[in-house]
C-alpha positions as CSV (number, residue, x, y, z in Angstrom):
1,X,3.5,58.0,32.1
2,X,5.2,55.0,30.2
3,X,9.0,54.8,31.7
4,X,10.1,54.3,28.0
5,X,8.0,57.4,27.1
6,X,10.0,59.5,29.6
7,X,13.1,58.5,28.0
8,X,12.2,58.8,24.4
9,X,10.7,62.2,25.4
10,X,13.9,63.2,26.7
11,X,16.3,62.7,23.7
12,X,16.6,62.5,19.8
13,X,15.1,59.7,18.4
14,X,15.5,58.3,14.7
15,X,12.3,57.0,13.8
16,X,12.1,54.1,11.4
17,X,8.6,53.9,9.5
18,X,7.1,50.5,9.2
19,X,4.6,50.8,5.9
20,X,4.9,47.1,4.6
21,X,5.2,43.9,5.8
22,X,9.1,44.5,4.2
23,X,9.8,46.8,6.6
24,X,8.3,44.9,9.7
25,X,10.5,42.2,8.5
26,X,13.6,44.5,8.3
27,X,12.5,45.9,11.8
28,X,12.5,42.3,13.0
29,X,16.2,41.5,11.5
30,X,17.8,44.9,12.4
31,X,15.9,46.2,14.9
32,X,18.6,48.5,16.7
33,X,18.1,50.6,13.3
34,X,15.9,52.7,14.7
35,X,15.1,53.9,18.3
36,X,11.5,54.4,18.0
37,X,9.4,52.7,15.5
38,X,6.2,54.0,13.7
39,X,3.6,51.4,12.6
40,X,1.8,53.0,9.5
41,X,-1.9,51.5,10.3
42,X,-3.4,52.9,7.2
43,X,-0.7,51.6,5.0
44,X,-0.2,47.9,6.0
45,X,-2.6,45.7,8.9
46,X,-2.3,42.3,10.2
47,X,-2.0,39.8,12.9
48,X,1.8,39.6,11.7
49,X,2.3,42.9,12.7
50,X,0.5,43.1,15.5
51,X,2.6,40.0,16.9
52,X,6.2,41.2,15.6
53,X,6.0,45.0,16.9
54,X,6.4,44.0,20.9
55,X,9.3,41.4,20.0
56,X,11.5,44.8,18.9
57,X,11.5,45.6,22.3
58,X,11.4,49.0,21.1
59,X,9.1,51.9,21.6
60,X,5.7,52.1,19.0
61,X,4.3,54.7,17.3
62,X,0.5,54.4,16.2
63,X,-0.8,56.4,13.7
64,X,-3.8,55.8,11.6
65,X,-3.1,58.4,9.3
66,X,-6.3,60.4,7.9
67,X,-6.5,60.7,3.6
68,X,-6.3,64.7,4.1
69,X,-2.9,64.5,5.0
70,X,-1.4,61.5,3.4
71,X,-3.4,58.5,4.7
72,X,-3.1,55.5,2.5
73,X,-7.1,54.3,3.1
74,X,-9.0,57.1,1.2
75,X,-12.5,55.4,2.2
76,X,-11.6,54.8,6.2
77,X,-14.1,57.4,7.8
78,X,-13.4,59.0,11.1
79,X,-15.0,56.9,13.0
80,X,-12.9,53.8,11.9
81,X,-9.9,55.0,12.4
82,X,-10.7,55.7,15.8
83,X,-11.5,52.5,16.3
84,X,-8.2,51.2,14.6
85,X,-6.6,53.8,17.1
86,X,-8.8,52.1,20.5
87,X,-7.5,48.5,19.3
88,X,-4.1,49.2,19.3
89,X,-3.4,51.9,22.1
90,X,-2.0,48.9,24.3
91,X,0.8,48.6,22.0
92,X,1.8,52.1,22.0
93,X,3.9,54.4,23.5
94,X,2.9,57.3,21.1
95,X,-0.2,57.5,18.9
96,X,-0.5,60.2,16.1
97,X,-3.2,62.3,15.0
98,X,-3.3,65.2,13.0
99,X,-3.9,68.5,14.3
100,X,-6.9,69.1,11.6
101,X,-9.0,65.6,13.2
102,X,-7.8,66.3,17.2
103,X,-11.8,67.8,18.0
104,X,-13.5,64.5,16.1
105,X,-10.8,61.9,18.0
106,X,-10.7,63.4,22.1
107,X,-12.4,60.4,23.1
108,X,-9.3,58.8,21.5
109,X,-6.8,61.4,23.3
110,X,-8.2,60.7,26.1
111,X,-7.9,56.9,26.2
112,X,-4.7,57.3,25.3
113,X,-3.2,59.4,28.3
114,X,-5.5,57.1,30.0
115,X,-3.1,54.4,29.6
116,X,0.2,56.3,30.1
117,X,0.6,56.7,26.0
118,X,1.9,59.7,24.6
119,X,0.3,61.9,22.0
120,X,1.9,63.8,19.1
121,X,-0.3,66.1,17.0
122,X,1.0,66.6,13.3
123,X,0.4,68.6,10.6
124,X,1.4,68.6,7.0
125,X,1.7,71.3,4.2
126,X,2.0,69.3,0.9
127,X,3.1,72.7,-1.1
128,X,0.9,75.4,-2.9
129,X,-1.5,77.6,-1.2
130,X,-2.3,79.1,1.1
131,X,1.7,78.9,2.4
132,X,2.8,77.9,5.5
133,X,3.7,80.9,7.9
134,X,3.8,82.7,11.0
135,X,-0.3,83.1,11.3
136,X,-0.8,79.5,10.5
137,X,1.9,78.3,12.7
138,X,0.1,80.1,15.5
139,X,-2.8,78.3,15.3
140,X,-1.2,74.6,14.9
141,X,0.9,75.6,17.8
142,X,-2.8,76.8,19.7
143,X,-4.1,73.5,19.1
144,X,-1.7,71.8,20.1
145,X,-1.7,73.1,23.5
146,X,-5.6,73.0,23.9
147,X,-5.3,69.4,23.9
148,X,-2.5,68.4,25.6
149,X,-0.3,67.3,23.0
150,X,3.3,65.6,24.0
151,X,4.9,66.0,20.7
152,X,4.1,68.6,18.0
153,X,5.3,67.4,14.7
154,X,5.3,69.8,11.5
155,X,5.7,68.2,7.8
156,X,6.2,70.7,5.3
157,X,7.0,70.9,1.8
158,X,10.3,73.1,0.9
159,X,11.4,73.3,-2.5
160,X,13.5,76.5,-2.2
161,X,16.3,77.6,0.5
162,X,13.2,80.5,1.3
163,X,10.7,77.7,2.2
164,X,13.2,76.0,4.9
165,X,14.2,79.2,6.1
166,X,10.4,80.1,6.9
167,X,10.0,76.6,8.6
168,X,13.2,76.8,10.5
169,X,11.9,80.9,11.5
170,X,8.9,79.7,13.1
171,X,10.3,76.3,14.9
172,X,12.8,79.1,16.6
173,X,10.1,80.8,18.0
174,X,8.5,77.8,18.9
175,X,11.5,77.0,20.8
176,X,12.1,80.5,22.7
177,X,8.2,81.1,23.3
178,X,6.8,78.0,24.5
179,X,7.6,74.4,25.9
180,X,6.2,72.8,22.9
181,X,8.4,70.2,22.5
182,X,8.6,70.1,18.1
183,X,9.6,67.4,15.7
184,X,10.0,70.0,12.1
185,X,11.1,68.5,9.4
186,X,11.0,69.2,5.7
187,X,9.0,67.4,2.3
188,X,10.7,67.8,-1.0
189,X,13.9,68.7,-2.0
190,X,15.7,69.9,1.2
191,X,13.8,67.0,3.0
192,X,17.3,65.5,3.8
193,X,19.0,68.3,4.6
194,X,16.3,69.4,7.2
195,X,16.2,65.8,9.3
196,X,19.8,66.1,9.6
197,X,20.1,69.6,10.9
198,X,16.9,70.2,13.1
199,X,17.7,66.3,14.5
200,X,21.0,67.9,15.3
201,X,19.1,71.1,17.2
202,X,17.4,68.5,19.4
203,X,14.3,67.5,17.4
204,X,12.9,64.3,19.8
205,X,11.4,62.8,16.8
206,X,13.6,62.3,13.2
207,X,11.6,60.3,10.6
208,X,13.5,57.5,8.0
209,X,12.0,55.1,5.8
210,X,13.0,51.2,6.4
211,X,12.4,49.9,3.0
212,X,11.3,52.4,0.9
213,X,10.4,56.3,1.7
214,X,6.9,57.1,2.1
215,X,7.4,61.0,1.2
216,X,10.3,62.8,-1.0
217,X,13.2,63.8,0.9
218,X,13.3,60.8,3.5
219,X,16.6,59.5,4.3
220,X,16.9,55.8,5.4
221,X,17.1,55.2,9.3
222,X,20.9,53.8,8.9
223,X,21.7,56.7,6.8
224,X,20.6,59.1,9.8
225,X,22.1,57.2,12.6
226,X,25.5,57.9,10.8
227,X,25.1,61.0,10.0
228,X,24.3,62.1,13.7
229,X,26.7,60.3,15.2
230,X,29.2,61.7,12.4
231,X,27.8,65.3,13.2
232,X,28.1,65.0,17.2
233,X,31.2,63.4,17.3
């Protein structure tokens, strides 16, 4: 295991999402905003990022997100993404990949812990039925274990106080029952709210946008940082 994995394993980490060559470039001139940076594959490629992301000295998140569950390349088929995912596992410390494509993208997994990179399986609830609960929370929390995930991170929509209380329910028991380590965090209109509070219960991942947010509710990076500080202090 990657030295710089152990440590961002270990401790909060504000997460600044690269989408656009913008935000790469605000990466490049601030690039202490963040402690952990997440290169959006499906949203923006290039040599340019390619060549910027080791110069921030900072640690990488891959993901090549899949169009079920937000991707920005609706015609990318499995099969190329994994291949996206191959190319750039030497300049990650985490990949991502959704709990719904883990079985189709082992091969990928493997390589990955292969090379000392972490992996964090997500999964996102964009609202409507059937809802997020207790039974459904079981079985992301299954999968996650049956392959050997590092980082189990759970994106759901909350429009009302009921919603957040049902995601922050089942990350308790998450917490208490198993040595999953979680990264929750709320979509929507207590999307703010949630990054602040479950960053400050000891979520190892915390999501902000760079130069513009990529789902409702993000906060930017700077605007966490402060806030944490403001809230541990």
């Amino acid at each position: 295991m990657k030295e710089e994995l152990k440590k961002a394993l270990e401790k909060t980490n504000v997460v600044g999402v690269i989408a656009c060559n913008k935000g790469m470039r605000m990466a490049e001139n601030h690039p202490d905003s963040a402690n952990v940076y997440e290169w959006r594959v499906d949203c923006v490629q290039g040599g340019y990022i390619e060549k910027a992301l080791p110069l921030l000295r900072k640690p990488i998140i891959v993901t090549v997100r899949d169009k079920n569950e937000g991707g920005q390349m609706p015609d990318l088929l499995n099969d190329d993404r994994a291949a996206l995912y191959l190319r750039h596992i030497p300049l990650a410390t985490f990949i991502d990949i959704e709990v719904s494509t883990a079985s189709n993208n082992i091969h990928v997994i493997k390589a990955a812990k292969a090379q000392g990179v972490g992996v964090i399986l997500s999964y996102h609830h964009f609202g409507g039925v059937p809802l997020f609960d207790a039974v459904e929370f079981e079985r992301i929390l299954e999968l996650h274990q049956e392959f050997s995930g590092d980082i189990l991170k759970v994106a759901v929509a909350c429009e009302s106080m009921r919603d957040l209380e049902r995601l922050m329910t089942c990350v308790s028991y998450a917490r208490e029952c198993t040595k999953v380590r979680i990264a929750p965090m709320a979509m929507g209109k207590y999307g703010a709210v949630s990054r602040i509070l479950f960053g400050m219960s000891g979520s190892p991942l915390v999501y902000g946008y760079l130069s513009k947010p990529q789902v409702p509710g993000q906060l930017h990076v700077t605007k966490i940082r402060e806030m944490l500080t403001l809230m541990s202090s």
